[in-house]
N, C-alpha and C positions, 0 to 999 in steps of 0.2 A: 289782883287779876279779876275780882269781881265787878271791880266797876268798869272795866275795860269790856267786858264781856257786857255787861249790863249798858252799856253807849252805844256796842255795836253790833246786838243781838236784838230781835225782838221776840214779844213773850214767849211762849215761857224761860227761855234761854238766863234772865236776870234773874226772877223767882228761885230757879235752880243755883245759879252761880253763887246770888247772895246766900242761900238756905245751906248751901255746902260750906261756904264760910262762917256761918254762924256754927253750925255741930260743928265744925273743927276746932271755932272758939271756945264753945264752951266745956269740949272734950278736952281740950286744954288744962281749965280752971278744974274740972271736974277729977282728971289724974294727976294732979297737983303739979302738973310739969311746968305751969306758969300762976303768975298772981292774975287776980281779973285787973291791975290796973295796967300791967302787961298786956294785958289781949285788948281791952281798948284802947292804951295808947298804939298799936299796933295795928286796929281797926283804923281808927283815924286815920293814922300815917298812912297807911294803903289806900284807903280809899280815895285821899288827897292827891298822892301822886299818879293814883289810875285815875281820876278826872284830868289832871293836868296831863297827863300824856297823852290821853281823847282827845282833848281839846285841841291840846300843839297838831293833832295830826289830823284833823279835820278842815283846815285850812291848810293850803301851803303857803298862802302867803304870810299868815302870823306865826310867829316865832316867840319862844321863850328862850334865852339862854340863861344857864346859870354858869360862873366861870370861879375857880380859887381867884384870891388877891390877896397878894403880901408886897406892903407897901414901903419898906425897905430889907435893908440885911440886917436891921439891929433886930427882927421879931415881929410878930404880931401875924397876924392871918386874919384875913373876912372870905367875904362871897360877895358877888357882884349879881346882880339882876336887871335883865335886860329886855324887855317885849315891845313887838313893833306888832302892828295892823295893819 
């Protein structure tokens, strides 16, 4: 949520958004409720898809899709990715 805020807020609205995700991070590691490679891979992950969802929604004309694919009945599974401009 912070970089989603941080895209579409100006100052000080990111300064905040990130700063409250970082104490929740490190309140995390600090009450032992997660590991810190938890919370960063976590950071990462968020922050990735709250750019990528800025992004998708700042244009209407560009697009991302992501869709399941499974390429018969014997098994298997992927993902498909799709962007136009």
């Amino acid at each position: 949520m912070a970089s989603v805020f941080a895209d579409r807020y100006e100052q000080p609205i990111p300064l905040i958004a990130y700063g409250t995700a970082a104490f929740i991070s490190v309140s995390r590691v600090y009450l032992n409720e997660h590991f810190a490679s938890d919370v960063v891979a976590g950071a990462v992950l968020g922050f990735v898809i709250g750019k990528v969802l800025s992004w998708r929604h700042k244009d209407e004309n560009r697009r991302l899709t992501v869709l399941p694919y499974v390429p018969d009945a014997r098994g298997g599974l992927g993902m498909t990715f799709s962007c136009s401009f």
